[in-house]
C-alpha positions, 0 to 999 in steps of 0.5 A: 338123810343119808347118802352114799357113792359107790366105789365102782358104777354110777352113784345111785344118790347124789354125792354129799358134795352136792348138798348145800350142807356140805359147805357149811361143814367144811366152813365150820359154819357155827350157825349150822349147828343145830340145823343138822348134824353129820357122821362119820363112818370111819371114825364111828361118830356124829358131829355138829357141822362146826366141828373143829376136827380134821374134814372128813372124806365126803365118801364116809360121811352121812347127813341127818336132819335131825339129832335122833337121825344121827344117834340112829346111827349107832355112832358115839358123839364128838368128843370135840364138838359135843352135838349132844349138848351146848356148843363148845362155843355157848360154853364159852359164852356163858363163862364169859358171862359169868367172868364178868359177873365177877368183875361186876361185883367184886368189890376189888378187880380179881386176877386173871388166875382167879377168873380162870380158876372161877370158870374152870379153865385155863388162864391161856385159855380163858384169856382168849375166849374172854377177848374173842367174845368181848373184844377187850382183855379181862384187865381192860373189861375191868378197868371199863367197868371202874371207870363207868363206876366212877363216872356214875358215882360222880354223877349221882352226887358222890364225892371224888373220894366216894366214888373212887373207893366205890369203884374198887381203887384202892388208892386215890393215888392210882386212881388220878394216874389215869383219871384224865385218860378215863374221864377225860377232864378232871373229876371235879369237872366230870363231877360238874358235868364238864362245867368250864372245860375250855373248848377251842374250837374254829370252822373252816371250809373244805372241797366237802363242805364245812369243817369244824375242829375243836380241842381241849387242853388235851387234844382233838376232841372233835372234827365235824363234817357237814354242809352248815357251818352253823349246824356244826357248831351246835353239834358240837354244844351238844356234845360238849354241853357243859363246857366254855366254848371258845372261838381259836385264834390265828395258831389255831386256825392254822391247825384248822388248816392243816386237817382242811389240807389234809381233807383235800390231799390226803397223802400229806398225812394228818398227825395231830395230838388227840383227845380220844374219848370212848370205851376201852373197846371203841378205843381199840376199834379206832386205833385200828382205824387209824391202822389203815392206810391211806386209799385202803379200805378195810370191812367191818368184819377184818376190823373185829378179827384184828382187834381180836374179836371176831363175833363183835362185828355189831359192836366195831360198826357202832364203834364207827358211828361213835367216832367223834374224829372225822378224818383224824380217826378215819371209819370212812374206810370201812366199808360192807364185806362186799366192798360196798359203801356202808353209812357214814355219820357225816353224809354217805356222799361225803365218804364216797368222795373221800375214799375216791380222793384218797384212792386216786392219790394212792394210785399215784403214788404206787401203793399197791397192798398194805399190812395193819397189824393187831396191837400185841396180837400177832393177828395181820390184815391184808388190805387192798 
């Protein structure tokens, strides 16, 4: 399709303007490409709708449905955007696969230099296309990668020092540095399957129905909301299947009241030593959950651009069904991008009537907006 305007007179074909498709070039839309592509005149080529150069004046620009339409032309191909071949974006994809490939099956974990040079880019470069795709650094894909060797490795019968060398530490020394941090308990525990790792834990009673809150020696490991009491303490079996479950005392029970005031006012703020247990990535996801005010609301989409990961906005909604911490790590504010109120482990009502509290408390306090700001990445998120 082609289309021009002239430049005195009435037009005899609409303007390009009016084609739905020009929205979609001016938003880069990368699920465009493919659909169509568009030329330009004043600068001789043809383009995917998602081409990264400068917007052309709608005047000089044709539409083509098909990429035989816009060789047709006479007109060279983008050399930005390459419409003749894989988007710059599936070129990234597929290094970024081959990258993990490479930390997967190395037998020690290669350097940032050693992957870039091994997908023939840059390690700037690289080093952002890989966290763009993956939500994680290259060095944090890694030492996921180790720690799901080691806890396998633990799992299938192997010994501690089996299956940390297994998995590429090339010291015990620096392996137990970290390993209550990646596994959560010790190795001979993991190893046991969580065998005797005492679980504290105590239910309360909130204005939302029941609470249950437990801890390791740690941290908190869990807060559940639900309507049965006993319900929450056999999830909270099932999470931990292994482990001594231990009913709290007087002091713990006073911690339990601190996260029961907290539910029913939200303002006083809930500032607790915790036991974060996930993947590296469901660990950056949380941290920016715990990044957003009180009586803010943030979508799933602005959670993956802050974290640096702007295509995984599947993964920072399975991130959020994952969380173990209600309130304490609080995806009750996440909501759809048209601010509607999404799934929620806990009871959609339930999330509802948090995020009404908390908003009304934020309005009486006078907050109006809010910065959360990406760890190290310079990336900011308005929220309101």
């Amino acid at each position: 399709m082609t289309s021009t305007v002239a430049k005195t007179g009435k037009s005899t074909l609409p303007s390009v303007t009016d084609d739905p498709r020009w929205a979609r070039i001016v938003s880069r839309d990368k699920t465009a490409d493919g659909q169509f592509w568009y030329s330009v005149s004043t600068t001789g080529v043809y383009c995917r709708p998602s081409c990264p150069s400068r917007g052309a004046n709608p005047r000089n620009v044709q539409l083509h449905a098909t990429l035989e339409e816009a060789k047709a032309t006479g007109f060279r191909p983008c050399k930005r955007c390459n419409p003749d071949g894989p988007s710059i974006e599936a070129e990234n994809a597929a290094l970024v696969v081959k990258a993990c490939r490479l930390i997967e099956e190395g037998e020690e974990e290669p350097s940032l230099e050693e992957l870039a040079s091994a997908v023939g880019r840059s390690p700037s470069y690289f080093h952002r296309v890989f966290k763009a795709h993956t939500g994680v650094t290259p060095k944090d894909y890694a030492a996921g990668h180790r720690a799901a060797k080691v806890r396998q490795g633990l799992v299938s019968g192997n010994s501690v020092t089996e299956a940390i060398y297994d998995a590429g530490f090339n010291s015990s020394g620096r392996f137990y540095e970290k390993s209550t941090d990646m596994l959560g308990m010790t190795p001979s525990q993991y190893r046991a399957g969580g065998a005797n790792e005492e679980i504290r834990f105590a239910v309360g009673q909130t204005s939302l129905g029941a609470l249950l809150v437990a801890s390791s020696r740690k941290g908190v490991a869990a807060i559940l909301l639900g309507d049965d009491p006993d319900k929450l303490v056999h999830s909270l079996q099932d999470r931990f299947p292994r482990a001594h479950l231990i009913g709290a005392d007087r002091d713990y029970e006073a911690l339990v009241a601190r996260v029961v005031g907290f539910v029913d006012a939200p303002r006083i703020g809930l500032d607790l030593p915790l036991d974060v247990r996930g993947t590296a990535f469901q660990q950056r996801v949380w941290q920016a959950l715990r990044d957003i005010p009180v009586g803010a609301t943030v979508s799933y989409a602005e959670i993956a651009r802050v974290i640096g990961a702007p295509k995984a906005v599947r993964a920072v909604a399975q991130a959020c069904a994952a969380n173990n911490l209600a309130v304490a790590v609080p995806c009750h504010r996440v909501v759809r991008k048209d601010g509607s109120v999404s799934g929620y482990a806990w009871g959609v009502e339930r999330k509802r009537a948090l995020l009404d509290r908390e908003a009304s408390q934020r309005g009486q306090a006078g907050a109006a907006t809010s910065q959360l700001q990406s760890g190290g990445s310079g990336t900011s998120l308005r929220i309101v």
